[in-house]
DSSP file (Angstrom, degrees, kcal/mol; ACC not computed):
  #  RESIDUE AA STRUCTURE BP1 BP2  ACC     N-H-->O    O-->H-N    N-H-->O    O-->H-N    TCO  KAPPA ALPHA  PHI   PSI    X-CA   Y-CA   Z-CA
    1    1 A X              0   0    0      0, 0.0     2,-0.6     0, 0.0    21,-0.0   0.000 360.0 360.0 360.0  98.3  118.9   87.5   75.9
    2    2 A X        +     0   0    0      1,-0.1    20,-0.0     2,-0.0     0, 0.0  -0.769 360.0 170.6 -14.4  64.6  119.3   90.8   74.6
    3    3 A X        -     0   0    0     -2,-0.6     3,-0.1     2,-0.3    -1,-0.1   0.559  57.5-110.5 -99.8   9.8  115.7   92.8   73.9
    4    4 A X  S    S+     0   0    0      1,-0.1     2,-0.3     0, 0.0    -1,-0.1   0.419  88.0  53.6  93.6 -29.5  117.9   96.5   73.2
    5    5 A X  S    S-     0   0    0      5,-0.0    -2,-0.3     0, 0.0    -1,-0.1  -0.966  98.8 -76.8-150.7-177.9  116.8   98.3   76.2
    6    6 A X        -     0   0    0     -2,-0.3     0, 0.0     1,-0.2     0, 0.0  -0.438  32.8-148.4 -64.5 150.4  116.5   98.1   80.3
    7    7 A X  S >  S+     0   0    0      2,-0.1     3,-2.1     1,-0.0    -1,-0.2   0.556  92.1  75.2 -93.1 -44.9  113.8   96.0   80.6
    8    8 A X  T 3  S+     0   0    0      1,-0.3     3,-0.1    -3,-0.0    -2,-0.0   0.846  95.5  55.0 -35.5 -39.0  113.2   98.2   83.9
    9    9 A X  T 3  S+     0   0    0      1,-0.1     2,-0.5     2,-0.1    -1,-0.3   0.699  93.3  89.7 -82.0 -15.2  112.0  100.9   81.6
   10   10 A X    < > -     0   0    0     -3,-2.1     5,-0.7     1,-0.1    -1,-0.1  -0.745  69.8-126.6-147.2 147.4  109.7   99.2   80.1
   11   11 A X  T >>5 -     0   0    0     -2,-0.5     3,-1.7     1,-0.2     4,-0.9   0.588  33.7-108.2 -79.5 172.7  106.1   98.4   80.5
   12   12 A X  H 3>5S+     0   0    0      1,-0.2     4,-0.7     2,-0.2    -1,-0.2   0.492 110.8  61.7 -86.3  31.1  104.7   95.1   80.6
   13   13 A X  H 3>5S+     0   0    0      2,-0.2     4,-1.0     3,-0.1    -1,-0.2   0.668 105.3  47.9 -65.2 -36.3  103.1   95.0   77.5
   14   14 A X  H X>5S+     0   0    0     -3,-1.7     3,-1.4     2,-0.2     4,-0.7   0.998 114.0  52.2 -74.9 -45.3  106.4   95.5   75.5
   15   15 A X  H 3<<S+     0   0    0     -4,-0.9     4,-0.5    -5,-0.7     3,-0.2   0.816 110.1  38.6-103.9  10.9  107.7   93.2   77.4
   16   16 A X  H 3X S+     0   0    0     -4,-0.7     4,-0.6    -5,-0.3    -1,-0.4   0.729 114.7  63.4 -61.6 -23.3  105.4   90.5   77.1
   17   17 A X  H << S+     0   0    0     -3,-1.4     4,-0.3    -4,-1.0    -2,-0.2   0.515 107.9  38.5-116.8 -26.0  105.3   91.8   73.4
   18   18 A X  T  X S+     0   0    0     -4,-0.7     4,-2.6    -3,-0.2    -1,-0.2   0.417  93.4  88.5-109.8 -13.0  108.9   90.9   72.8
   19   19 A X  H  > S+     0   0    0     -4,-0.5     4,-2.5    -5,-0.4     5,-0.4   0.978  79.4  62.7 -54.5 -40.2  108.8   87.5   74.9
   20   20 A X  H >X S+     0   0    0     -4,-0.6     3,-4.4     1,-0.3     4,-1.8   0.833 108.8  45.6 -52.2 -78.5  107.7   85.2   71.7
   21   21 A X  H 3> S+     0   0    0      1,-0.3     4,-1.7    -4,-0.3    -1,-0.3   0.740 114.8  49.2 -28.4 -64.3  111.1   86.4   70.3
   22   22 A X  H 3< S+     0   0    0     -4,-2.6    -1,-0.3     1,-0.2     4,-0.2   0.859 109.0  44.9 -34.3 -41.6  112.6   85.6   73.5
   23   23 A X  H X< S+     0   0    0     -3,-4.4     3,-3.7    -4,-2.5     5,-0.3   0.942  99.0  87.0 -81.1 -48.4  111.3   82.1   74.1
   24   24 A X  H >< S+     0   0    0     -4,-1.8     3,-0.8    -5,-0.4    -1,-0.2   0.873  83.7  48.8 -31.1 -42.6  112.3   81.6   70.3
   25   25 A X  T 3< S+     0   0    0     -4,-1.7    -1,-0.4     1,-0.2    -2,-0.2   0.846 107.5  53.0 -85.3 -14.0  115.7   80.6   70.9
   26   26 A X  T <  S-     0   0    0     -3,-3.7    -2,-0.2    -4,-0.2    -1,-0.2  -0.313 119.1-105.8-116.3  34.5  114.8   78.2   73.5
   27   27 A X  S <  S+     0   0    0     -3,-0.8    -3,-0.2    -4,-0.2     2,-0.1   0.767  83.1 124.1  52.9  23.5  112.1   76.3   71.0
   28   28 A X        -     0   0    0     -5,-0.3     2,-0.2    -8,-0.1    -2,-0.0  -0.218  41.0-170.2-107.9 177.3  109.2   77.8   73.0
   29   29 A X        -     0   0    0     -2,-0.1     2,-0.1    -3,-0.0    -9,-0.1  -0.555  15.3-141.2-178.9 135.6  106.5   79.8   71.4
   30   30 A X        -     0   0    0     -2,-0.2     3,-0.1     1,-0.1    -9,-0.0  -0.244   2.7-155.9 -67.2 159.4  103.8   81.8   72.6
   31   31 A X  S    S+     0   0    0      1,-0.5     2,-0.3    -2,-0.1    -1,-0.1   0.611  72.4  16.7-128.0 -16.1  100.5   81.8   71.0
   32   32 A X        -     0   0    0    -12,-0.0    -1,-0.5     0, 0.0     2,-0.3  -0.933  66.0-133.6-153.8 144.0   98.8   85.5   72.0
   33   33 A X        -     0   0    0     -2,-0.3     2,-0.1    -3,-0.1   -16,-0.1  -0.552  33.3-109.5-103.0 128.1  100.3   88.4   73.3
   34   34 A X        -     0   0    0     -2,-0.3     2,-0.2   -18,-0.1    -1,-0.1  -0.464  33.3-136.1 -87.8 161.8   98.2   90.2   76.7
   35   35 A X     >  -     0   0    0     -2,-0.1     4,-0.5     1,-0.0    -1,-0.1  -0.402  20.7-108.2-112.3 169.4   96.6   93.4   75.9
   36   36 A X  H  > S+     0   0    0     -2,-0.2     4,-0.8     2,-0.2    -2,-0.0   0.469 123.8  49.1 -87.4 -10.3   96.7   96.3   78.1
   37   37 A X  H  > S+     0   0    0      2,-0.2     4,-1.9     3,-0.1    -1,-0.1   0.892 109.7  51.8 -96.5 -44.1   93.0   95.8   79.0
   38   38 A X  H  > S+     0   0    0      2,-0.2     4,-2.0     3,-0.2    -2,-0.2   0.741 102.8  59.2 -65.4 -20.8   93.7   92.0   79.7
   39   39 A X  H >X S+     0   0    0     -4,-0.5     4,-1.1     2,-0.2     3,-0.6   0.995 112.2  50.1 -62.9 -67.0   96.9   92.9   82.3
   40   40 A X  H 3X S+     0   0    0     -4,-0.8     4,-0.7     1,-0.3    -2,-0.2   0.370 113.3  37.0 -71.5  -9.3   94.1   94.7   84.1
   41   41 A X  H 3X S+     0   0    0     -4,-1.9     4,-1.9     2,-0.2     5,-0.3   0.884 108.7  56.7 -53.8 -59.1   91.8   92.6   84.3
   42   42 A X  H <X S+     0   0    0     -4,-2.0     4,-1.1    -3,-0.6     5,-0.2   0.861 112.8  50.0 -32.4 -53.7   93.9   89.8   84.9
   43   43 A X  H >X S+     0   0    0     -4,-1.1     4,-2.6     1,-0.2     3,-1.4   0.976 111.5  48.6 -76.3 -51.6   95.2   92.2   88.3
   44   44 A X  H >< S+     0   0    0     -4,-0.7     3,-0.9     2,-0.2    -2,-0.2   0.941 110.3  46.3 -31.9 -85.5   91.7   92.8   89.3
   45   45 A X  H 3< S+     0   0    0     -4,-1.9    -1,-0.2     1,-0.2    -2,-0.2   0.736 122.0  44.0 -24.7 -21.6   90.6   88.7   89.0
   46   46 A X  H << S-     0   0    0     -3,-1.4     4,-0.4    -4,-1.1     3,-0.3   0.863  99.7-175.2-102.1 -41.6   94.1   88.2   91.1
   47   47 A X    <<  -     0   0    0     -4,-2.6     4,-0.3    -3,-0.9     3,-0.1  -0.075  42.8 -57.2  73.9-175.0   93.2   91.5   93.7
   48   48 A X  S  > S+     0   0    0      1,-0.1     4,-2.4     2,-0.1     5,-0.3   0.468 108.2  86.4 -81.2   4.5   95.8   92.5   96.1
   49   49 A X  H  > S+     0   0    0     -3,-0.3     4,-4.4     3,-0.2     5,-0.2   0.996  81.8  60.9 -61.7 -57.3   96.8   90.0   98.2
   50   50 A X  H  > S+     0   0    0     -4,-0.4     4,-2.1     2,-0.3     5,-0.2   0.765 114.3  39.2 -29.2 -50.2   99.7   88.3   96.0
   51   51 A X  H  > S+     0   0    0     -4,-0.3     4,-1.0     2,-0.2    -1,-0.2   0.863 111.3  53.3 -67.8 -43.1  101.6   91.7   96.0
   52   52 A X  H >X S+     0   0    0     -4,-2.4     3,-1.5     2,-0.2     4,-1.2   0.995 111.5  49.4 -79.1 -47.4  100.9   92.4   99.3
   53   53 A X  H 3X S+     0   0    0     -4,-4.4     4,-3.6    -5,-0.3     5,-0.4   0.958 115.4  42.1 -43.4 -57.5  102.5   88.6  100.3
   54   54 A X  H 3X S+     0   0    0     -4,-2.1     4,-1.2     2,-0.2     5,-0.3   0.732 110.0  58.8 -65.8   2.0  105.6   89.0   98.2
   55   55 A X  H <X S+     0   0    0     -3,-1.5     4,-2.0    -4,-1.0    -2,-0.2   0.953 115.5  39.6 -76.1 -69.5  105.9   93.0   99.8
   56   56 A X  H  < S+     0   0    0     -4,-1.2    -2,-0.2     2,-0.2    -1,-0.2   0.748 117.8  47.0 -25.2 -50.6  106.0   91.1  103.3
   57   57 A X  H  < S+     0   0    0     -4,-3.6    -1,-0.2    -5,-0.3    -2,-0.2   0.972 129.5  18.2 -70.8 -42.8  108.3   88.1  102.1
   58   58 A X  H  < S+     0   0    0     -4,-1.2     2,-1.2    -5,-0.4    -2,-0.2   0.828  96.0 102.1-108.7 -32.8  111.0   90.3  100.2
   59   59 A X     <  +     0   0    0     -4,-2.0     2,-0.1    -5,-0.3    -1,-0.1  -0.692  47.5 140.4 -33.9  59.8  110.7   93.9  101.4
   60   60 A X        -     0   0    0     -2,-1.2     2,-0.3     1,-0.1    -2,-0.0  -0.450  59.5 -96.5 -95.8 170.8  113.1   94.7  103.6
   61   61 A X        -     0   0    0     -2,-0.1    -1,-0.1     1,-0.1     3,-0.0  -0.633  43.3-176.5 -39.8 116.3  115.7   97.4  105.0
   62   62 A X        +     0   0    0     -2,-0.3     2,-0.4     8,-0.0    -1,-0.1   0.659  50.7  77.6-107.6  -1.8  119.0   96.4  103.3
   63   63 A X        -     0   0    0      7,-0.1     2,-0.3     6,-0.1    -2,-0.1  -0.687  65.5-152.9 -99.2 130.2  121.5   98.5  104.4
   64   64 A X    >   -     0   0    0     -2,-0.4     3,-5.2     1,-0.1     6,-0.2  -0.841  34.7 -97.0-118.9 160.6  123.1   98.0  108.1
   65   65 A X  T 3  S+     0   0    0     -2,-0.3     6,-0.2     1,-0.3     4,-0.1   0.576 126.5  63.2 -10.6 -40.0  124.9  100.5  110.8
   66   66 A X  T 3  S+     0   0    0      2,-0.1    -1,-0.3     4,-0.1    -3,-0.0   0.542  84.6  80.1 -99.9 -30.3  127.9   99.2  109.2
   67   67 A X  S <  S-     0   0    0     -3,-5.2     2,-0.4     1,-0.0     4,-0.2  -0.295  86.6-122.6 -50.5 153.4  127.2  100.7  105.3
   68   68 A X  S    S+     0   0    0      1,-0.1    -2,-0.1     2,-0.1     4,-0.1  -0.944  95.7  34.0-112.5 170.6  128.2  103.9  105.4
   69   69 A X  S    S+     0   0    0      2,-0.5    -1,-0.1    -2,-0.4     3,-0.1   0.151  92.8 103.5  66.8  -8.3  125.3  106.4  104.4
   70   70 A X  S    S+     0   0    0     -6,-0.2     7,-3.6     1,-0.2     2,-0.3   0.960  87.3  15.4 -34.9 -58.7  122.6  104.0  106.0
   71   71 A X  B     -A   76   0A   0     -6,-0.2    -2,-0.5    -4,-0.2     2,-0.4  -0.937  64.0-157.7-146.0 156.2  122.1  105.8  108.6
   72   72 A X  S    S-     0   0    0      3,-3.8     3,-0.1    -2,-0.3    -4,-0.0  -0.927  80.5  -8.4-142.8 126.9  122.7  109.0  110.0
   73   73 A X  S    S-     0   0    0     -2,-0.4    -1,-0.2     1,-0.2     3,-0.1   0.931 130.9 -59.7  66.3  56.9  123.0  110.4  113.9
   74   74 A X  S    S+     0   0    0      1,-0.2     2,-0.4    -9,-0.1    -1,-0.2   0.753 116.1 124.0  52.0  46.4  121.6  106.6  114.4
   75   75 A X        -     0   0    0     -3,-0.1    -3,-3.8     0, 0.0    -1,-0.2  -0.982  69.6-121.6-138.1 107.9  118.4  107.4  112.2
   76   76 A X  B     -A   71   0A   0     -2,-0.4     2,-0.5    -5,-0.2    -5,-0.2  -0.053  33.7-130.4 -44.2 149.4  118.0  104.8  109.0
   77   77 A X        +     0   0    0     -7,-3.6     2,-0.2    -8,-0.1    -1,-0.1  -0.956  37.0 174.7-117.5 141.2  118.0  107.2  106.1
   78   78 A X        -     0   0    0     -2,-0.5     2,-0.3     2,-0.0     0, 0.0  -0.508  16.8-157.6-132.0 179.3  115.1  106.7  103.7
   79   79 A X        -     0   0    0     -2,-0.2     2,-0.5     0, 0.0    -2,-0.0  -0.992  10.1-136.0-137.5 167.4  113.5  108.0  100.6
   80   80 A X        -     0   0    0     -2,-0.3    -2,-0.0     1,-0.1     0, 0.0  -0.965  12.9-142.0-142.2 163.0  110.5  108.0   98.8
   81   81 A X        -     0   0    0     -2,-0.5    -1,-0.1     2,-0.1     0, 0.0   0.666  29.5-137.9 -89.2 -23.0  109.6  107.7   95.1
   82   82 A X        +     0   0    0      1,-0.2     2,-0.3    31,-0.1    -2,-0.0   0.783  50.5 155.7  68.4  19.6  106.4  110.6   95.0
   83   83 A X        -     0   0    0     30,-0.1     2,-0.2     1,-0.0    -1,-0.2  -0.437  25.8-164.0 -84.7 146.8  104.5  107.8   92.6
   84   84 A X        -     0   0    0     -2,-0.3     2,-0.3    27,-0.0    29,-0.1  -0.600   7.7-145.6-110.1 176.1  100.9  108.3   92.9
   85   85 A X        -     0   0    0     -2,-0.2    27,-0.4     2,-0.0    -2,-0.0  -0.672  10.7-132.7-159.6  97.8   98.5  105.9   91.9
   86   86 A X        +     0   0    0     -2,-0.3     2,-0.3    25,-0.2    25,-0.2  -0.098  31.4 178.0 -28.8 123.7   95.1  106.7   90.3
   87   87 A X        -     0   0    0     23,-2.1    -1,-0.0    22,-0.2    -2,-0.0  -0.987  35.4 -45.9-125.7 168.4   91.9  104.8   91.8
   88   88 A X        -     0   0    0     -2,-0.3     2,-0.7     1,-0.1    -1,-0.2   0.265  48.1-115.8  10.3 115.8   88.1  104.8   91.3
   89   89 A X        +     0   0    0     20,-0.1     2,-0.1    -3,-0.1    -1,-0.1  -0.083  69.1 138.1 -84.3  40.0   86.4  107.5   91.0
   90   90 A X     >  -     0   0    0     -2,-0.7     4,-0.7    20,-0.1     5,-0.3  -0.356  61.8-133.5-100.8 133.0   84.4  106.7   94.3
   91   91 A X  H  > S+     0   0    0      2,-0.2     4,-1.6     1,-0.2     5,-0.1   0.966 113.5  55.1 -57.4 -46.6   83.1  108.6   97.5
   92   92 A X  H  > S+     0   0    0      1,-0.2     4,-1.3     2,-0.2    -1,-0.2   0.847 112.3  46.5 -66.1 -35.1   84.7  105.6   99.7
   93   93 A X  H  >>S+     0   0    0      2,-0.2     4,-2.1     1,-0.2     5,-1.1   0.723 110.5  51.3 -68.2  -4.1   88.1  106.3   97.9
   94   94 A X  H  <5S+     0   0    0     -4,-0.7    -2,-0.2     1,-0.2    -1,-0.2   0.719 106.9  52.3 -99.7  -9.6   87.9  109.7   98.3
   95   95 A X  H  <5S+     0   0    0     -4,-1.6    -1,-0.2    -5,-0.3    -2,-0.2   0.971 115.4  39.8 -76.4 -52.7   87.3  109.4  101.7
   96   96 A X  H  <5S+     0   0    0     -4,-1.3    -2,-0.2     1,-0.1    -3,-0.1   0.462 130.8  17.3 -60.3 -27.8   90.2  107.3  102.2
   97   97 A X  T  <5S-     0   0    0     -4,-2.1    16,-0.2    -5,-0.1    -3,-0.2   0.658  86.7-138.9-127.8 -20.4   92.6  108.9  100.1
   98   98 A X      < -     0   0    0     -5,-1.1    13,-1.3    12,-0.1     2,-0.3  -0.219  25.7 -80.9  89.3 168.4   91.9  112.4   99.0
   99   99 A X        -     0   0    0     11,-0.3     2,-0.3    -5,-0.1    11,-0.1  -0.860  38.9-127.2-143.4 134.8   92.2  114.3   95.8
  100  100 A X        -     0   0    0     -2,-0.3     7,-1.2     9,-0.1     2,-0.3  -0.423  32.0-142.7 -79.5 172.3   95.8  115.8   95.0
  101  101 A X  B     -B  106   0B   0     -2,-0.3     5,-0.2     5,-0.2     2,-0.1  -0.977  22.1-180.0-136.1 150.6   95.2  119.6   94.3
  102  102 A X        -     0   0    0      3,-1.2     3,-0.2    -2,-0.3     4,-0.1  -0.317  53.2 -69.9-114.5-148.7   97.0  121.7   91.7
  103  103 A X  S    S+     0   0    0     -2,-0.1     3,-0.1     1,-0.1    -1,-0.0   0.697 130.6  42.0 -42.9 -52.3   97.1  125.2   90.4
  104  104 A X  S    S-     0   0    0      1,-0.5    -1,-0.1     0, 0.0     2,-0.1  -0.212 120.4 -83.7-121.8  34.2   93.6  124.5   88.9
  105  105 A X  S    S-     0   0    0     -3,-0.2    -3,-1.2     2,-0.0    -1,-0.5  -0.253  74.6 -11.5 100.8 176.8   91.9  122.8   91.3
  106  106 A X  B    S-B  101   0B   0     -5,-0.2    -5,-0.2     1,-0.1     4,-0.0  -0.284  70.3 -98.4 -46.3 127.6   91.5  119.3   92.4
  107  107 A X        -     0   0    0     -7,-1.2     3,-0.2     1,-0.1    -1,-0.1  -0.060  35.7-118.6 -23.5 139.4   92.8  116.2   90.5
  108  108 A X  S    S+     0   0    0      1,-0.2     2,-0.5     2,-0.0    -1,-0.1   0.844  99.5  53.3 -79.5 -31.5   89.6  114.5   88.4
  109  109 A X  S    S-     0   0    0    -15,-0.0    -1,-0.2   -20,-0.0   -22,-0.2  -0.899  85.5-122.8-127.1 127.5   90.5  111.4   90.8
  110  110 A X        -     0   0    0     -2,-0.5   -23,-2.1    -3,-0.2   -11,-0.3   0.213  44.2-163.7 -56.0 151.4   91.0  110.6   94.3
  111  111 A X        -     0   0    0    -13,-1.3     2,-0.2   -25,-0.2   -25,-0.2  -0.588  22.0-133.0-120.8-174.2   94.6  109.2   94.4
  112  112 A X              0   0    0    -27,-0.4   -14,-0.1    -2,-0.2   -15,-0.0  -0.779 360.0 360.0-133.9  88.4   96.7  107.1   96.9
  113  113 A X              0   0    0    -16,-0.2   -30,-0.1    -2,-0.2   -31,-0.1   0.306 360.0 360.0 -34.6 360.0  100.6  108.6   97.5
């Protein structure tokens, strides 16, 4: 099943937006397509536990001693992505997370790194 591009790239609206097509070869059919306003809702009504269970179940180290580039001078080697994540414009987040800062002052909302 084919949709034309990495699917990694792209968000899930498109691909919910392309699924009828999908299911369409397999006799299936969708009847409404989720809105960007309804995903977020939807993740709000669900909260964070769900994610944070699969983070826990599947979220491991994959790489052993035995890879090479795992680890180096017996220290796992690791990275990070630099996504930021917008919340609430809230004293108790800003307490908790902080305001990035630029050039021109503070970010309009406190964020989580």
């Amino acid at each position: 099943m084919a949709l034309g591009y990495n699917v990694y790239e792209a968000s899930i609206q498109e691909v919910l937006r392309c699924l009828p097509d999908s299911l369409g070869h397999f006799g299936m059919e969708l009847i409404k397509v989720a809105t960007k306003g309804a995903i977020s809702q939807a993740r709000t009504r669900v909260g964070v536990e769900p994610l944070r269970q699969l983070f826990l179940s599947c979220c491991r180290p994959l790489g052993t001693p035995s890879i090479r580039g795992c680890f180096w001078k017996g220290l796992r080697v690791m990275a990070m992505d630099g996504t930021t994540l917008d919340t609430q414009d809230t004293q108790a987040n800003e307490d908790a997370f902080g305001r990035s800062k630029s050039g021109r002052g503070e970010t309009a909302f406190p964020n989580c790194a």
